[in-house]
C-alpha positions in Angstrom: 0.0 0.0 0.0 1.8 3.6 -0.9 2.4 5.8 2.4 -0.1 8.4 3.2 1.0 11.5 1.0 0.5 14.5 3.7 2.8 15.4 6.4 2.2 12.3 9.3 1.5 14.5 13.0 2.9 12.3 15.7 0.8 8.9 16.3 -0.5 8.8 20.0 0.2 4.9 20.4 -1.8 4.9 23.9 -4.9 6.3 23.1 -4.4 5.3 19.0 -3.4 1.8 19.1 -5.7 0.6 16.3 -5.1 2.6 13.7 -2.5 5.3 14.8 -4.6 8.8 13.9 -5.0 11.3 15.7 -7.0 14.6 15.5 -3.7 16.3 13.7 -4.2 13.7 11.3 -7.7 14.6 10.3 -6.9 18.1 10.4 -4.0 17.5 7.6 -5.8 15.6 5.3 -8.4 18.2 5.1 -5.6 20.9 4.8 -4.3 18.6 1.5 -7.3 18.5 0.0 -8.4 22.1 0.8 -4.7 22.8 -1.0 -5.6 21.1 -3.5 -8.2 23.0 -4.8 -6.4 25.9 -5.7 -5.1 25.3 -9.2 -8.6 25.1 -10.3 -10.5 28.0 -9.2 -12.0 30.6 -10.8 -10.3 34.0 -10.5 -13.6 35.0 -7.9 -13.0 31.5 -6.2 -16.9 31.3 -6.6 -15.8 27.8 -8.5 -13.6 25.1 -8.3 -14.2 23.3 -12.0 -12.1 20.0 -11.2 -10.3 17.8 -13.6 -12.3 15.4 -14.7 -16.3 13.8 -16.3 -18.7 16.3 -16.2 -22.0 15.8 -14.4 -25.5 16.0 -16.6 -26.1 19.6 -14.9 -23.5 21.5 -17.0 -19.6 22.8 -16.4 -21.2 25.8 -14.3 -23.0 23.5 -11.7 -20.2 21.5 -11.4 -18.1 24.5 -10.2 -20.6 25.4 -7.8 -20.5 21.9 -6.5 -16.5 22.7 -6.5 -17.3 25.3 -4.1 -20.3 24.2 -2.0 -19.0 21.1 -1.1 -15.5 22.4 -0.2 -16.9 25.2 1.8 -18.7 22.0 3.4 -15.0 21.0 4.8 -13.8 24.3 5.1 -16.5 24.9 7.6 -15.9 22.5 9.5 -11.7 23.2 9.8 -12.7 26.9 10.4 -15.5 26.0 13.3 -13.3 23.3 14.7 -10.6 25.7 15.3 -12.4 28.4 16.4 -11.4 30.7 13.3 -8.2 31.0 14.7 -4.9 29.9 13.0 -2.1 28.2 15.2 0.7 29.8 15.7 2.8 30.4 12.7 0.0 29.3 10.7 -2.4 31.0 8.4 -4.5 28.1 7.3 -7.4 29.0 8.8 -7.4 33.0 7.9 -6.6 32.1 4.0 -9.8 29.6 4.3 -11.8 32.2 5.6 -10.4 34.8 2.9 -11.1 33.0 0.1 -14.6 31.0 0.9 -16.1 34.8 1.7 -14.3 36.0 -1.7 -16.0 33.2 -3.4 -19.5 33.7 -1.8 -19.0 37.6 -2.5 -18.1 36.6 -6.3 -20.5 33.8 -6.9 -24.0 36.1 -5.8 -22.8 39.0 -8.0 -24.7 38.1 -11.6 -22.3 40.2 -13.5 -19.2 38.7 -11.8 -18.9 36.1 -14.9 -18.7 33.3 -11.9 -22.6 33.9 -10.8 -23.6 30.7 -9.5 -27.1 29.1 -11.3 -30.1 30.2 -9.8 -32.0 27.8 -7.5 -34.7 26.1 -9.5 -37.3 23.5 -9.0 -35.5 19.9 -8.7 -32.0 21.6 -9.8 -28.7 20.5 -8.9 -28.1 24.0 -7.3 -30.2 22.7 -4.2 -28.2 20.0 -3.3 -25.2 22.5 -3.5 -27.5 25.1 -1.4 -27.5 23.1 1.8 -23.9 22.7 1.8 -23.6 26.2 1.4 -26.1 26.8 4.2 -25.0 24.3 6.7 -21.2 25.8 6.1 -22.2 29.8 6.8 -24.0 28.8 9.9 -21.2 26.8 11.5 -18.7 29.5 10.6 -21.3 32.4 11.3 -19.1 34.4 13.5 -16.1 34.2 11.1 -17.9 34.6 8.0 -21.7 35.8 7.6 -21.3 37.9 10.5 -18.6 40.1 8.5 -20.0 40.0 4.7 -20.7 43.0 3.6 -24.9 44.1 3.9 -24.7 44.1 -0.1 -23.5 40.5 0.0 -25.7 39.4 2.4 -28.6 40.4 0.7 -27.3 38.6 -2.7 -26.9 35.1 -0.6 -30.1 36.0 0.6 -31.8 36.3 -2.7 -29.8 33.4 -3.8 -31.3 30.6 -1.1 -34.9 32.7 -1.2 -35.2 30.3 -4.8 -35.8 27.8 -2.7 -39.2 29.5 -0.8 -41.9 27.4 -2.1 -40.3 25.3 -4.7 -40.2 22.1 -5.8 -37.7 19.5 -5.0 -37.8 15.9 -5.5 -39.5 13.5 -3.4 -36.5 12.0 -1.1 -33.7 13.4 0.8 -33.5 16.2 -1.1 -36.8 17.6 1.0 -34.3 18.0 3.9 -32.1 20.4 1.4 -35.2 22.8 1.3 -35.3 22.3 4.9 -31.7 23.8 6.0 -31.7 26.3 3.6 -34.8 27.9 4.7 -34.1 27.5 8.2 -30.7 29.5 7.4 -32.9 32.1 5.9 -35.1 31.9 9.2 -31.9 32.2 11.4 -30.5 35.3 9.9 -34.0 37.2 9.4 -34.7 36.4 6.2 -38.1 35.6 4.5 -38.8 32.1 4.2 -41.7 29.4 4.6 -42.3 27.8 7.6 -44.8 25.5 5.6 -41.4 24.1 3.1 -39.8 23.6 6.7 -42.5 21.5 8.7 -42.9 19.9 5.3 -40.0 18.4 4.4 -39.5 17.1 8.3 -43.1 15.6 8.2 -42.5 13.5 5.0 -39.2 12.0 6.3 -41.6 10.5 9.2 -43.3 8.9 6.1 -40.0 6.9 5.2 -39.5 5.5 8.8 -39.5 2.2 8.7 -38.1 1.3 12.3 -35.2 0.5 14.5 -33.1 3.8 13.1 -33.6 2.8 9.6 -35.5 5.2 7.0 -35.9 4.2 2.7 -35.0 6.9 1.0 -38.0 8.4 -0.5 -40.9 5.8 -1.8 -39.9 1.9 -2.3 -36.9 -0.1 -0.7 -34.1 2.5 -0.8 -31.9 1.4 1.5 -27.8 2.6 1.2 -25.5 5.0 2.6 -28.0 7.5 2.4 -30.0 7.0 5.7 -26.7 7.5 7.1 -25.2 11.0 5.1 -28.3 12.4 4.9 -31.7 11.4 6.4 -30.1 11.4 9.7 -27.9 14.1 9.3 -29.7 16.7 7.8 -32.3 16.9 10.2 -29.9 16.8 13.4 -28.2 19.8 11.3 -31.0 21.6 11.1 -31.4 21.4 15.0 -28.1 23.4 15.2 -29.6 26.0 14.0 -33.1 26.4 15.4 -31.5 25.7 19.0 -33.3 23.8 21.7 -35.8 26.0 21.6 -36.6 26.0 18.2 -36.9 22.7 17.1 -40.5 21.8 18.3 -39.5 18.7 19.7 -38.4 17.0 16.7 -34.7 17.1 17.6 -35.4 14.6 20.7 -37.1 12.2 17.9 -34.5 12.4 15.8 -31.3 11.8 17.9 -33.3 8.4 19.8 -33.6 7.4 16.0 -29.6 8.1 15.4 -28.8 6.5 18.3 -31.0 2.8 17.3 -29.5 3.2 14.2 -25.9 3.4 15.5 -26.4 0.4 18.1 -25.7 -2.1 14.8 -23.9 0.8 12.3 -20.4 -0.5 13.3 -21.0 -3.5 11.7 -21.1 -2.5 8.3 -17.3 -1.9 8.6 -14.6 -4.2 7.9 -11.3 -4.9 9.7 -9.0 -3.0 7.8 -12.1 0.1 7.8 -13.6 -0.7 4.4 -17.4 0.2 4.6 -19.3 -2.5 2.9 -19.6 -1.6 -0.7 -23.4 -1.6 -1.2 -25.5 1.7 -3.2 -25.2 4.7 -5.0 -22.8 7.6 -4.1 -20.0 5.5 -2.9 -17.5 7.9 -4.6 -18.5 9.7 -1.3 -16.4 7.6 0.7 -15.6 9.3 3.9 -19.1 10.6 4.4 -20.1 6.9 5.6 -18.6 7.7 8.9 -20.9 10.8 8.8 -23.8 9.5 11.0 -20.7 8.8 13.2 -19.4 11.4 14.1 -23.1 13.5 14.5 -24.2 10.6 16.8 -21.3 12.3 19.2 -21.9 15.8 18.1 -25.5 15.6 19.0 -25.5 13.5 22.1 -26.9 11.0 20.8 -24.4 7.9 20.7 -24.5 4.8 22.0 -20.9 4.0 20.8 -18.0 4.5 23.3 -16.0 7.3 22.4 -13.3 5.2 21.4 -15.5 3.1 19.2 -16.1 6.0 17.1 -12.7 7.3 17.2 -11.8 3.9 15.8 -14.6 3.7 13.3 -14.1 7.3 11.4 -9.9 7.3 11.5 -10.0 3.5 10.0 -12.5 3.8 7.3 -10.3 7.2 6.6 -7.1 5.8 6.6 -8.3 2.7 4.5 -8.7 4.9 2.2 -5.6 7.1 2.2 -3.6 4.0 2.3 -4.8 2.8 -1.1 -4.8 6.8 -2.7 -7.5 8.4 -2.0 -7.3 11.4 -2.2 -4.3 11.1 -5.5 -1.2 12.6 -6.2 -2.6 15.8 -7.2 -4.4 15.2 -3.4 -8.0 15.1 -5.7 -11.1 12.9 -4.6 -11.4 11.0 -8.2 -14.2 9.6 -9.6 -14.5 6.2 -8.0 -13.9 4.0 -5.0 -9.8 3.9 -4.9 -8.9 5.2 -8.4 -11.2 6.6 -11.1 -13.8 4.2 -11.9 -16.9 5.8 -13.6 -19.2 2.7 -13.2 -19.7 2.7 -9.5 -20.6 6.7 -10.2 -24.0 8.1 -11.6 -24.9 10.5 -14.3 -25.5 13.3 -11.6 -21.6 12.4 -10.3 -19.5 15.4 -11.6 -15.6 15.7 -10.8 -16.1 17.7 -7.7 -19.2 15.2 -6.7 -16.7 13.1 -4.4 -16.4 16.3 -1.9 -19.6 15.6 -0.3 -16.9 13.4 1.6 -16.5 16.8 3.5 -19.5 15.4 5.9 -17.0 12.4 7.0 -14.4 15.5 8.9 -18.0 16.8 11.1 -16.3 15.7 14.1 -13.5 18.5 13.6 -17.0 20.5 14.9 -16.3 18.6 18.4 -13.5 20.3 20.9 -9.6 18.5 20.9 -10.4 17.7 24.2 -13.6 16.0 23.4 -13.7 11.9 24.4 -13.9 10.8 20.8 -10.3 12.2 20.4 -8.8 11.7 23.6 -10.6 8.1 24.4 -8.1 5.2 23.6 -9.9 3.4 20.7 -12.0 0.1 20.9 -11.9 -2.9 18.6 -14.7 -2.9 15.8 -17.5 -5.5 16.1 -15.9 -7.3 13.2 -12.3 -7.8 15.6 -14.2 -9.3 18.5 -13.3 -12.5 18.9 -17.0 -14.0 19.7 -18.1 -15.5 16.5 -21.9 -16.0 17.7 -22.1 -12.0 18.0 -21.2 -12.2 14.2 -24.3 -12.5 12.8 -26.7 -9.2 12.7 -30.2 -9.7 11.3 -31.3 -5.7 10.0 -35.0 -6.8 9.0 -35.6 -3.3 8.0 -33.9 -3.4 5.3 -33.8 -6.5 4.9 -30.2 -7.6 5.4 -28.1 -10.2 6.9 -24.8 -8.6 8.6 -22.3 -11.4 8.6 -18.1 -10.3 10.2 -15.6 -12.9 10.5 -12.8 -11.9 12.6 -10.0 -13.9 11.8 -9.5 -12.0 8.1 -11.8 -8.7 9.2 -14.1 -9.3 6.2 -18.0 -8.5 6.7 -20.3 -9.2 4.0 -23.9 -7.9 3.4 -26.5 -10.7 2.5 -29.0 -8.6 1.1 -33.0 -9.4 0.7 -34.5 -5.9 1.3 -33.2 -3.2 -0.9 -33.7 -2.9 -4.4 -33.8 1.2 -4.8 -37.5 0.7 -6.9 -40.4 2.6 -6.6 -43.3 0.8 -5.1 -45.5 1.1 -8.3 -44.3 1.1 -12.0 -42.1 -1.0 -14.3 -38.3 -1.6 -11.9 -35.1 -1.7 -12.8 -32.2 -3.2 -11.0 -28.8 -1.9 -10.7 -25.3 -3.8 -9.5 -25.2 -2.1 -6.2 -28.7 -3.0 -5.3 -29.5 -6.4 -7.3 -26.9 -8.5 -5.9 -27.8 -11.2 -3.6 -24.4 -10.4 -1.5 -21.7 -7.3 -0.8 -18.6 -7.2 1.8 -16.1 -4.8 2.6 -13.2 -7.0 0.4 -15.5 -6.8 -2.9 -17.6 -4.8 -5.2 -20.2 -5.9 -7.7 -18.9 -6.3 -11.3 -20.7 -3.0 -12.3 -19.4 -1.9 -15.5 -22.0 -2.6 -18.3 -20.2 -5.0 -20.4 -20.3 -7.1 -17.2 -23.7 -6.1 -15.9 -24.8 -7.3 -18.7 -24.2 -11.0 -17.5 -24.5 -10.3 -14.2 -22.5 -13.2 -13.0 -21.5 -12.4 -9.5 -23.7 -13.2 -6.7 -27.0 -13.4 -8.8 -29.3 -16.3 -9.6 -30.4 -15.9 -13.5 -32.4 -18.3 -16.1 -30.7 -17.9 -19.0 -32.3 -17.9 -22.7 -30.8 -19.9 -25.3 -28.7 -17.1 -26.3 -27.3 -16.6 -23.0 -29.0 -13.5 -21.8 -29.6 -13.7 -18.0 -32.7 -13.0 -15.8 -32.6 -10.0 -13.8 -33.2 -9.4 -10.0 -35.6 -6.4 -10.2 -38.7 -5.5 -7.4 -37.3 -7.8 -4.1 -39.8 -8.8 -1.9 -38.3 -9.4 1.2 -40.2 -12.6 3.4 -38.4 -13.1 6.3 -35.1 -11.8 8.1 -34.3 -13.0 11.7 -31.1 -14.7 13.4 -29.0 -16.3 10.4 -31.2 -16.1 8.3 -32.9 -14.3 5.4 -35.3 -14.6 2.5 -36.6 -12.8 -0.4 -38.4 -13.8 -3.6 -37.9 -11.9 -7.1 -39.6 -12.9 -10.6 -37.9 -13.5 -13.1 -38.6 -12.5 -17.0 -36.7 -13.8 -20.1 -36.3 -12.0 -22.9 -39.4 -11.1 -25.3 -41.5 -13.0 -22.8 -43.8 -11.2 -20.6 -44.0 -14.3 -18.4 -42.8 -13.7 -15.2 -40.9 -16.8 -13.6 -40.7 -16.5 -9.8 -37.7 -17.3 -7.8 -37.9 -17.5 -3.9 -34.4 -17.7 -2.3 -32.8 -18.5 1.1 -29.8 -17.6 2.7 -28.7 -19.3 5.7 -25.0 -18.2 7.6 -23.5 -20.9 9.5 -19.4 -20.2 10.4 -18.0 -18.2 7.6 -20.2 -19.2 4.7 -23.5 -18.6 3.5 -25.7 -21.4 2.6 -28.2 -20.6 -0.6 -31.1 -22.1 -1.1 -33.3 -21.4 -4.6 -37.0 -22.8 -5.5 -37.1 -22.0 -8.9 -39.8 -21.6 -11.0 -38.7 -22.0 -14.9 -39.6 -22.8 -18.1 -38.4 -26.0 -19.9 -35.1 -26.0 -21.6 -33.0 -22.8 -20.1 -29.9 -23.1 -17.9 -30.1 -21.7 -14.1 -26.8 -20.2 -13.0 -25.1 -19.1 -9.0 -22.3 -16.5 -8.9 -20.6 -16.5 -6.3 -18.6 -12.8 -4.9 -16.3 -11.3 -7.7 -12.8 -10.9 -6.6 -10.6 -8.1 -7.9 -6.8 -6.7 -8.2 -4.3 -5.5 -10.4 -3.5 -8.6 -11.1 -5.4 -11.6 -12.9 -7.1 -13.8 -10.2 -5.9 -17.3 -9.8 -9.2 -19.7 -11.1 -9.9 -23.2 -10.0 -12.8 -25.8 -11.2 -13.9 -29.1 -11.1 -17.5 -31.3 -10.5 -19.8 -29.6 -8.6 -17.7 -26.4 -7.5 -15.0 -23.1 -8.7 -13.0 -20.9 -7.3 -11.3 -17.7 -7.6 -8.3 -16.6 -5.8 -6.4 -13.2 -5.8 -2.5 -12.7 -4.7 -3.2 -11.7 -1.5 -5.4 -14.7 -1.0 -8.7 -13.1 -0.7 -10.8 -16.2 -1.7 -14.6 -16.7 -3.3 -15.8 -19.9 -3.9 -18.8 -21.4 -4.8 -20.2 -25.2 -4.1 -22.6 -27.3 -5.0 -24.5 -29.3 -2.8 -27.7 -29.7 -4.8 -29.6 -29.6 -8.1 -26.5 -28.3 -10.1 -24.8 -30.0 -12.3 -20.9 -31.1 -12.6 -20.4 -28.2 -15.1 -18.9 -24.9 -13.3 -17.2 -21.9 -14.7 -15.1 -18.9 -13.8 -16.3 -15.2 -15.9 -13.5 -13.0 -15.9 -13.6 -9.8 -16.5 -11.4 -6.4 -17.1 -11.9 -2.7 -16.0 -15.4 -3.8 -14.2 -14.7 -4.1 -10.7 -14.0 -0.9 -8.4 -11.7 -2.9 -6.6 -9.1 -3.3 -9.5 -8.4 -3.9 -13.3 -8.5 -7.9 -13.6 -11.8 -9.5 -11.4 -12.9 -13.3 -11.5 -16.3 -15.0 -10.3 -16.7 -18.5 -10.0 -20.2 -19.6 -10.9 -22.4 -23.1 -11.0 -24.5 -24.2 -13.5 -27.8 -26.3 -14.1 -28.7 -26.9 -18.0 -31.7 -28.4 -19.7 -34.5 -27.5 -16.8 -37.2 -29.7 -17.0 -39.9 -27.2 -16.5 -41.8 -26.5 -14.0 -40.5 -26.2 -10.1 -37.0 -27.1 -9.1 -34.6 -27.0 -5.7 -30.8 -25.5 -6.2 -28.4 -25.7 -3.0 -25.0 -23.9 -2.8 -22.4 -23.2 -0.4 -21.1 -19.3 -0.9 -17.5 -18.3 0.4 -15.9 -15.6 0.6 -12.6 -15.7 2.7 -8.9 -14.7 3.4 -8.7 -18.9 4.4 -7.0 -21.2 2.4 -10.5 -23.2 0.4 -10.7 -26.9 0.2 -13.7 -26.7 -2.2 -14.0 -30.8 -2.8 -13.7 -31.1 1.0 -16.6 -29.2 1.6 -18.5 -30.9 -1.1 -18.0 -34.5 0.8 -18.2 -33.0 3.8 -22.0 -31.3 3.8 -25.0 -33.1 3.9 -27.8 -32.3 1.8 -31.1 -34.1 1.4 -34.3 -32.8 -0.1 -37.9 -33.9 0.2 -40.8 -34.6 -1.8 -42.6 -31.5 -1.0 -39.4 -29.3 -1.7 -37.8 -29.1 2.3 -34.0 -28.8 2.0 -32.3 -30.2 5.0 -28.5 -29.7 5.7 -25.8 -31.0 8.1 -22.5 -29.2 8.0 -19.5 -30.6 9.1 -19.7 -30.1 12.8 -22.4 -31.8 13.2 -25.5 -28.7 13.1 -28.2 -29.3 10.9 -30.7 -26.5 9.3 -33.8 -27.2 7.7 -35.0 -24.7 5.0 
């Protein structure tokens, strides 16, 4: 792994054993990046427009976005050290210099910089609460000294949003900081937008901490980075007097939501690679760090500490940010398929929400508590296994290689109503923190990897559209999907079962197919910058990478002897050569049929033909799987 790029502050080997950062460290990655910037600003600084794709809202929104979701970060360096510089230092002035400069230059409409004005269900809102959320925490420093005339043209700026439209998901809660800025500095705005956009997020709660984002199954990052943050932003600025109550409602449902949030992060501090937006990165730890800013945790400080510095260093050790000391495009590197259309090259600074706790004092626990083991490190396998039926997941950690994986049976990102589609970071029937889906559309087109398809004659797969989640409890999970050929509006139904026992997950499909097609089990796609070692024989494959990280899949029922390994190039996120070992079925009789496999994913050596002779698997007339692993335990599905 290369060395961090930026000057390393001293490590703090008491109170930092895990992953030696300390607040110093935070503070000089954000000062690198920050940096960074400078070469590509407009003479006003009202926009950064960053090397790189441009999003579908134009070169001028993307500058904006330059600047909003810097001044995101900058706020929160500026706030954090109390708009003073250390000594010797002039960080913290020049910060405040130049993100006034650029607010002066992009209100003025004849500066030649003017930002776009806020219109219904434009990108310009998103950017607005950035904006919004970055002059109130550096009010004293900034706002506070703006010229009236400047004022007023922020002012008219944000007033776009005063009865507009936005669209129907987190994006309400944009509308909602921004006019509650407006409210706090004595501006017009509409109460109405405000109560709004906070009674619609009730709409989305599902339970135990979790919301969907918006209508449908919409399940990701986002609850995290957004439908809990916002709203526990906007309490900072009403005060505890202003919030109506709401703000006690909203840190209980932070803090059920942070009992299991640890588990989605693996040992080395990879978040599980599951949704859109991942080219956020740092913002995962988001929900975090606002847990401790508003209260609200139940996580030891050292917990969090440990949390937010790993998932940051995991990235810095594998180059994020680059050379330049940019946030490109992608998970490590630039990789455009695990982006979207709305992703332009400054999109990855909404990472700026992953630094809030530079809001909290140095003194504050979370920086001075020595930091705890994640779940994933404990040594108690039984505690492994976290059922998430709101979503619909399965939370699986094995702590001998640090590797978590998602089993997922809830979240499809669909609409409830109205023809679905399905998407690699949502479709797949597994995710960890080692892998990502084989995303880019060459291979989404055979969807391989941890998918169950009917294939036509020509080879084109099923897809995994609307999930409809049946049960999620303990170790296990279950969901059904239908299935659809091509140029057939016959829809094939498919109801599937997964079942953890030690590391693996057991699969179970009942399969409902027409006569003649092949039914085919991916297991996880592995990825590196080398080509993956492959391995086959009757009834099983594997895939191997150089460093050992392991998928396998194995057949313990109603496949046949013929397996395979698809290999691809450039479509994994997690390097340039990627491998999936799959199992095959041909010639389906028609009708209804049972299909058993053994899914593992692993930094253990795999003894696939072992495991083959060594599981137990009988099914019954009426379709009842029964299984007895090695050690004797036997599940029934």
């Amino acid at each position: 792994m290369p060395a961090p790029y930026f000057p390393q502050p001293p490590t703090d080997r008491v109170r930092s054993p895990l992953t030696g950062w300390t607040r110093a460290h935070w503070e000089a990655l954000a000062d690198r990046q920050l940096d960074a910037l400078l070469p590509y600003a407009t003479p006003g600084f009202a926009q950064y427009r960053l090397p790189g794709r441009a999003s579908w809202s134009g070169v001028v929104s993307d500058g904006l976005e330059g600047f909003a979701r810097t001044f995101l970060l900058a706020s929160f360096r500026i706030a954090g050290a109390g708009g003073r510089d250390e000594p010797g230092s002039s960080v913290i002035s020049h910060l405040i210099e130049r993100y006034t400069q650029g607010l002066t230059t992009g209100t003025d409409r004849d500066s030649g910089e003017a930002w776009p004005e806020l219109t219904d269900c434009s990108q310009q809102m998103v950017e607005a609460a950035s904006v919004a959320i970055g002059l109130h925490e550096t009010r004293p420093w900034i706002w506070d000294r703006l010229d009236a005339r400047v004022q007023e043209r922020v002012v008219d700026w944000f007033s776009g949003f005063v009865g507009g439209r936005t669209w129907d998901n987190n994006w309400r809660l944009f509308q909602v900081v921004s006019e509650q800025f407006l409210a706090s500095v004595g501006a017009p705005y509409s109460q109405s937008d405000i109560d709004g956009g906070l009674d619609r997020i009730d709409d989305w709660y599902v339970g135990d901490g979790w919301y969907t984002d918006g209508d449908g199954r919409n399940f990701d990052y986002y609850i995290g980075w957004a439908l809990h943050l916002y709203p526990l932003l906007w309490a900072r600025m009403t005060g505890p007097d202003g919030d109506g109550g709401r703000a006690k409602v909203y840190r209980e449902r932070l803090g059920r939501f942070l009992d299991t949030y640890p588990r989605f992060f693996g040992g080395d501090g990879a978040p599980v690679h599951q949704g859109r937006s991942l080219t956020y990165r740092f913002a995962a730890t988001a929900p975090v760090w606002m847990g401790a800013l508003a209260d609200c945790t139940p996580l030891d400080p050292g917990l969090t500490r440990r949390l937010a510095s790993g998932a940051a260093r995991h990235f810095v050790e594998r180059g994020v940010p680059d050379e330049r000391g940019l946030l490109p495009l992608g998970w490590y590197d630039t990789f455009l398929p695990a982006t979207q259309p709305y992703s332009g090259p400054a999109s990855p600074y909404w990472a700026s929400k992953g630094f809030l706790g530079l809001l909290l004092p140095a003194d504050h626990p979370v920086w001075t508590a020595r930091e705890l083991p994640l779940p994933v490190e404990e040594s108690d396998q039984a505690g492994q296994y976290t059922a998430l039926p709101a979503p619909g997941w399965l939370l699986h950690g094995t702590p001998h290689d640090g590797i978590v994986r998602l089993i997922n049976h809830g979240s499809d990102h669909n609409a409830l109503e109205g023809p679905a589609t399905d998407d690699p970071h949502y479709a797949k029937l597994a995710y960890s923190t080692a892998t990502a889906p084989e995303s880019a559309p060459h291979a989404w087109a055979r969807t391989v990897d941890n998918h169950i398809a009917l294939l036509a004659a020509d080879g084109t797969p099923s897809r995994r559209r609307r999930i409809h989640p049946l049960t999620c409890e303990g170790q296990r999970a279950s969901s059904r999907h239908d299935a659809r050929l091509p140029d057939s509006d016959e829809d094939f139904p498919i109801e599937s079962t997964s079942v953890l026992h030690g590391p693996w997950e057991l699969r179970v499909h009942r399969v409902q197919a027409p006569a003649g097609v092949t039914v085919r089990e991916g297991g996880h796609a592995v990825a590196d910058s080398t080509r993956p070692h492959a391995a086959q024989g009757p009834g099983w494959a594997l895939t191997r990478t150089e460093s050992g990280l392991t998928s396998a899949v194995v057949a313990l029922y109603g496949w046949d002897a013929d397996t395979g390994v698809a290999r691809e190039v450039e479509a994994n996120a997690h390097g340039p050569h990627s491998a999936t070992p799959y199992l095959r079925a041909r010639h389906h009789p028609g009708g209804a049929s049972v299909h058993v496999a053994l899914v593992a994913l692993t930094r253990d050596v795999v003894h696939p033909e072992a495991l083959r002779e060594s599981i137990a698997c009988a099914v019954d007339d009426d379709g009842q799987v029964r299984i007895t692993f090695p050690d004797g335990e036997t599940v029934t599905v």
